[in-house]
C-alpha positions as CSV (number, residue, x, y, z in Angstrom):
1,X,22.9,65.8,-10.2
2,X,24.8,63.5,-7.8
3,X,24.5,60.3,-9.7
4,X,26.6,58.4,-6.6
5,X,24.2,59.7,-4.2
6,X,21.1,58.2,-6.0
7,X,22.8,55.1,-6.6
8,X,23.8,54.6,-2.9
9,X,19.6,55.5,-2.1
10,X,18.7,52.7,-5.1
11,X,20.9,50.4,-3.2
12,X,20.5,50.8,0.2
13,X,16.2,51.0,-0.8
14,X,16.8,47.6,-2.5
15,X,18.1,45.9,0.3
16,X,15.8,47.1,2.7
17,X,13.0,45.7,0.5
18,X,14.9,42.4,-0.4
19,X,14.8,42.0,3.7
20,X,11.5,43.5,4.5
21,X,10.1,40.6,1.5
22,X,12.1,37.8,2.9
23,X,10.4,38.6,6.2
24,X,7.4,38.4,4.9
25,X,8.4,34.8,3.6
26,X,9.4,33.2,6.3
27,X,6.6,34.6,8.6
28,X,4.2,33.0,5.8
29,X,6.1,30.3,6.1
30,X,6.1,29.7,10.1
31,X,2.1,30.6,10.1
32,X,1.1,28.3,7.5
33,X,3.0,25.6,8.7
34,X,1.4,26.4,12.3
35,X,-1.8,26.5,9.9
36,X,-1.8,23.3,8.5
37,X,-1.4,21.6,11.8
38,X,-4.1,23.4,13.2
39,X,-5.9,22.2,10.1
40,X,-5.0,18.1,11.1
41,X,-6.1,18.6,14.0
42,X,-9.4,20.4,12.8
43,X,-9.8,17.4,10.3
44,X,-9.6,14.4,12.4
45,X,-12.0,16.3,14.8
46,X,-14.3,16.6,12.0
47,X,-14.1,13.1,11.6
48,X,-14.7,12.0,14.9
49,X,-17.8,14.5,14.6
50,X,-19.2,12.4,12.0
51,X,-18.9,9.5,13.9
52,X,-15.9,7.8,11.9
53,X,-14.2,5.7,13.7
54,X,-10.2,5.9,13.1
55,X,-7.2,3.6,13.7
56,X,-4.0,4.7,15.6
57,X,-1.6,6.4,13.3
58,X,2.3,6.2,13.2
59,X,4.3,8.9,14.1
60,X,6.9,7.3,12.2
61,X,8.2,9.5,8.3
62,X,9.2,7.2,5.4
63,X,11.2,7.7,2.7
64,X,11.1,5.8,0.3
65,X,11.9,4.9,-3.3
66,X,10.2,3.7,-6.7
67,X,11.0,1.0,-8.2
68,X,10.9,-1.6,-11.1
69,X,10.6,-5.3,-12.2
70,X,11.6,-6.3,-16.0
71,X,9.2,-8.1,-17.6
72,X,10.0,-12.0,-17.2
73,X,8.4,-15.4,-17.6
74,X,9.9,-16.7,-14.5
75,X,6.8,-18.5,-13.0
76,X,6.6,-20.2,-16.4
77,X,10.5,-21.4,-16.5
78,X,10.0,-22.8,-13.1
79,X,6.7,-24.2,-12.8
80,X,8.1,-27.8,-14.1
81,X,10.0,-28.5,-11.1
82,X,6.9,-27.9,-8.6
83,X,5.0,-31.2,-7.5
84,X,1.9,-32.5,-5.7
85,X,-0.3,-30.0,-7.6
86,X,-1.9,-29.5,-10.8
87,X,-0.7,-26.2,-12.3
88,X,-1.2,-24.6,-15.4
89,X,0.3,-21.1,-16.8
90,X,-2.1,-18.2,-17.6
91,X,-2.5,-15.0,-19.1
92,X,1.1,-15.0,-21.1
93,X,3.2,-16.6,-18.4
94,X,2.3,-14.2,-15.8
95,X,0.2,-16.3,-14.0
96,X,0.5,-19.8,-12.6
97,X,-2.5,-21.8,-11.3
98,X,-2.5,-24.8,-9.2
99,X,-5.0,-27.2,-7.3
100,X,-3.0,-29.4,-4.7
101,X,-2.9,-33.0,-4.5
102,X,-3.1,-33.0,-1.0
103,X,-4.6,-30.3,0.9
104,X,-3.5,-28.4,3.3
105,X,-5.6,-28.9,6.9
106,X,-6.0,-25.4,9.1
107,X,-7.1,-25.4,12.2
108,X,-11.1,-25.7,13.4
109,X,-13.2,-22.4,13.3
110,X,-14.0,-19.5,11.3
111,X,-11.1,-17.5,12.2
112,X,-7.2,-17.5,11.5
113,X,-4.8,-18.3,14.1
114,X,-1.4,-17.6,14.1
115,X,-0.6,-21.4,14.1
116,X,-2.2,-21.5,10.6
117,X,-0.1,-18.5,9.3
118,X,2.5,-20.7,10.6
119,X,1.7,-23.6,8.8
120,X,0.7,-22.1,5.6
121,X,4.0,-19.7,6.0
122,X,6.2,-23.2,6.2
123,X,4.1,-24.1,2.7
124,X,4.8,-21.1,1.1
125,X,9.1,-21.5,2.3
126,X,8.8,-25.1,1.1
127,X,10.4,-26.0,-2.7
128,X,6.4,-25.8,-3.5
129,X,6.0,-22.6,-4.1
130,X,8.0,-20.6,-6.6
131,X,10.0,-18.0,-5.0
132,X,8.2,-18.0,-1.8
133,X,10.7,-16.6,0.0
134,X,9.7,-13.1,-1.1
135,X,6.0,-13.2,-0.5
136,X,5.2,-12.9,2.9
137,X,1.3,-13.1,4.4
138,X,-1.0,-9.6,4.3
139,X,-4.7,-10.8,5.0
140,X,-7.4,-13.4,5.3
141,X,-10.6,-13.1,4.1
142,X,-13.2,-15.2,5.5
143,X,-16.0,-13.9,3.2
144,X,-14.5,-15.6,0.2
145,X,-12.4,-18.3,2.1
146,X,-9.1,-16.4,0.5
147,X,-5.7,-16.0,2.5
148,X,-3.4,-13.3,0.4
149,X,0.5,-13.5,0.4
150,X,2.4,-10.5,-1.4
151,X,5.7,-10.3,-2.8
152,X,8.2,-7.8,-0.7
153,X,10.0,-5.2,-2.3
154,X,12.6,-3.0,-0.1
155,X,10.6,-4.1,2.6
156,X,6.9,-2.9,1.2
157,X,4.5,-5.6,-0.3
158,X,3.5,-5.0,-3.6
159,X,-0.4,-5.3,-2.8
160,X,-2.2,-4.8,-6.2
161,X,-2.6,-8.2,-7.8
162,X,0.7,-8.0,-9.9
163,X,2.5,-10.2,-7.4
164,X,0.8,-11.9,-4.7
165,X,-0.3,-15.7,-3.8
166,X,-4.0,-16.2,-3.0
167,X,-4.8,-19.5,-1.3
168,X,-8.5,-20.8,-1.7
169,X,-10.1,-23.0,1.2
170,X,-13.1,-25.0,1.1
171,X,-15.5,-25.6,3.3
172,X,-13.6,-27.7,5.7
173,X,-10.9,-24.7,6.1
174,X,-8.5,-26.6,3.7
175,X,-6.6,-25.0,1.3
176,X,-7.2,-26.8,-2.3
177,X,-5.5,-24.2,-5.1
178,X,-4.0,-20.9,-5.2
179,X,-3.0,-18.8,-7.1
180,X,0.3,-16.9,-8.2
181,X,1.9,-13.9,-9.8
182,X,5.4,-13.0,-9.1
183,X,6.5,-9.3,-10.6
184,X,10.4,-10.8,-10.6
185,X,12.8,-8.8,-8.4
186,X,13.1,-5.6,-8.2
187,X,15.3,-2.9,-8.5
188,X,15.4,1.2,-6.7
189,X,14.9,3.9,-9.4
190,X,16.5,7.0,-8.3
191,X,16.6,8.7,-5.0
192,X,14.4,7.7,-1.6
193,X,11.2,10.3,-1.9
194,X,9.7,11.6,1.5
195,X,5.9,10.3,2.0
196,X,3.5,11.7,3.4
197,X,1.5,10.3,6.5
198,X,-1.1,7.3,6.9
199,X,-2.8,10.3,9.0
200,X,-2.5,12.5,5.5
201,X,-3.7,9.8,3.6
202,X,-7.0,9.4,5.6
203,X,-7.2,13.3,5.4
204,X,-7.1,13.7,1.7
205,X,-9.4,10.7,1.5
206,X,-11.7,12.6,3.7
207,X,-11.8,16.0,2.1
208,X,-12.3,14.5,-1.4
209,X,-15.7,12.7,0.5
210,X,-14.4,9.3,-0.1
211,X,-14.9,8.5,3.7
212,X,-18.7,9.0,4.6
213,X,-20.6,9.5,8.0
214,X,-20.4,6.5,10.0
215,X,-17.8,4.7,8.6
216,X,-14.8,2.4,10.4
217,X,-11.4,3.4,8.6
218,X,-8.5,0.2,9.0
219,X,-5.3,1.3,9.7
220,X,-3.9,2.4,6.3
221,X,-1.1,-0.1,5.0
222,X,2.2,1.2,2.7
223,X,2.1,-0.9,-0.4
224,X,3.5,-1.0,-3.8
225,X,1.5,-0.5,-6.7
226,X,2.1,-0.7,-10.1
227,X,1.4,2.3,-11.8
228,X,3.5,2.1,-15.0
229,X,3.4,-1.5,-17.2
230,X,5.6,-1.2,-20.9
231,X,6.1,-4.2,-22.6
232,X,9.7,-4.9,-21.4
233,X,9.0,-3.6,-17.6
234,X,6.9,-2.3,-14.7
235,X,6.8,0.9,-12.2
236,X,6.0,0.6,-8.7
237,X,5.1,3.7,-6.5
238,X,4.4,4.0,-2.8
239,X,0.9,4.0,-1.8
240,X,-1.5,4.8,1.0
241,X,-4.0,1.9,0.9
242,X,-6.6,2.6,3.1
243,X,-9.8,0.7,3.6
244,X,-12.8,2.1,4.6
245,X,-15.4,0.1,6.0
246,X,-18.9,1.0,5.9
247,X,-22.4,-0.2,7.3
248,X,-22.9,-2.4,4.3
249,X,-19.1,-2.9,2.4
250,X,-15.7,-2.4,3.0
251,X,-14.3,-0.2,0.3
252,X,-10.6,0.0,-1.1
253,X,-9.1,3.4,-1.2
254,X,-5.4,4.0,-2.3
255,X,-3.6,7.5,-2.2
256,X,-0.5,8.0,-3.9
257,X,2.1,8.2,-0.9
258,X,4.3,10.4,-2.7
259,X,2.5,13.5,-4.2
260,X,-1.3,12.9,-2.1
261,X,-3.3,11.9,-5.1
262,X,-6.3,9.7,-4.6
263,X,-5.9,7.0,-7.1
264,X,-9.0,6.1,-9.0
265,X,-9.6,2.6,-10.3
266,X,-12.8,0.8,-11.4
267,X,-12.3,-2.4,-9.0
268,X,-14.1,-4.1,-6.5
269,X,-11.1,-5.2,-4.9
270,X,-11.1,-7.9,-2.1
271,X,-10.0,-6.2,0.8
272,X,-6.6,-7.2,1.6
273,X,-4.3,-5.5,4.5
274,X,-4.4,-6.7,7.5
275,X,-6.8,-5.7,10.6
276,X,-7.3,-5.9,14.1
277,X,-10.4,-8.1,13.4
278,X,-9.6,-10.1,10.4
279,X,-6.2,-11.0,10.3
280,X,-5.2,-13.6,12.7
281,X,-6.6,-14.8,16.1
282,X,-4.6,-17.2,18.8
């Protein structure tokens, strides 16, 4: 028996099937990749079938990384200095609440303009809020007379109630208290992780029937949200927050940015990113 011979015939077969198989990978590859845009395309059809109406979405890819705050009770070491306002610490330190001595006048109407951002903005820079510099402004909410400041992080806001300012009006569109929590800064944990797309985000949110016939989806805003909290520290992922606004409420939806997964939390939430309708007006 010629041993070499069969050798050379398991060797050459072996390649020949290691090729033929990678062939088959790559074609796999190509198709479903072709596939899954056929299937975006399919999807946001589908949507506009069923009368959803959908923002614009960015073309633009993010990568981006986690990351963490220590655990700290700086509003509470700092709230002495502050003055004009009546402020007390709550819920361990993490909280500080305050009702102004003299409140701040917007402007006349029912809507925000962009001079009252600017206004409230210069309040917020001022030595009379704690840290303010970090926060910048994310939404007003005339339905409970709330304007919402979040703390930025690598250039996201942290938008889940771990480190925002709210500012309460009255009737007379002044603003008489707010209040603040502040996550402390922040630092990167490990390497930048591609997201997927505000586009995907609606998708997913779609397919799992979390966007029903008829609905208005807002643009979908990259956020922060905390989804780790030891005692000596917290973890902050990259999140799709999406809301979806419906013929009788407007309904917070988030979707892990990073692995696609709807994130389910018992909340009514306020509605907080900003809109074409709700946000500011000149």
């Amino acid at each position: 028996m010629d041993f070499k011979k069969i050798e050379i015939i398991f060797i050459v077969t072996f390649l020949v099937l290691n090729g033929y198989l990678l062939y088959r990978v790559l074609d796999n590859y190509e198709n479903g990749f072709t596939g899954n845009a056929a299937t975006q395309i399919n999807l946001v059809q589908e949507m506009k079938d069923e009368n959803i109406e959908l923002p614009e979405f960015e073309d633009e890819k993010h990568d981006v990384p986690y990351v963490q705050a220590a655990a700290n009770n700086l509003l509470e070491e700092n709230a002495e200095q502050l003055t004009k306002q009546t402020g007390v610490i709550e819920d361990n330190g993490s909280l500080y609440a305050s009702i102004l001595s003299d409140p701040i006048q917007l402007s006349e109407g029912e809507e925000l303009t962009t001079k009252d951002i600017a206004t409230l903005s210069e309040f917020v820079l001022s030595d009379a809020i704690l840290f303010g510099d970090e926060y910048q402004f994310i939404r007003y909410v005339p339905s409970t007379r709330q304007i919402i400041y979040g703390q930025v992080a690598k250039n996201i806001p942290i938008v889940d109630g771990t480190s925002n300012i709210i500012f309460h009006l009255n009737g007379k569109k002044e603003i008489i208290s707010y209040e603040q929590t502040y996550a402390g800064p922040v630092t990167v944990q490990g390497q930048s992780r591609k997201l997927i797309t505000d586009q995907d985000a609606v998708e997913i949110l779609y397919q799992n029937s979390e966007v029903p016939s008829g609905a208005k989806v807002r643009k979908p805003l990259l956020i922060y949200n905390r989804t780790l909290s030891l005692e000596d520290l917290s973890m902050y992922v990259p999140v799709w927050l999406v809301e979806v606004v419906t013929s009788t409420d407007t309904i917070i939806k988030k979707v892990d940015a990073v692995n696609g997964n709807v994130i389910q939390e018992a909340t009514n939430e306020t509605p907080i990113q900003p809109n074409e309708e709700s946000s500011s007006k000149e």
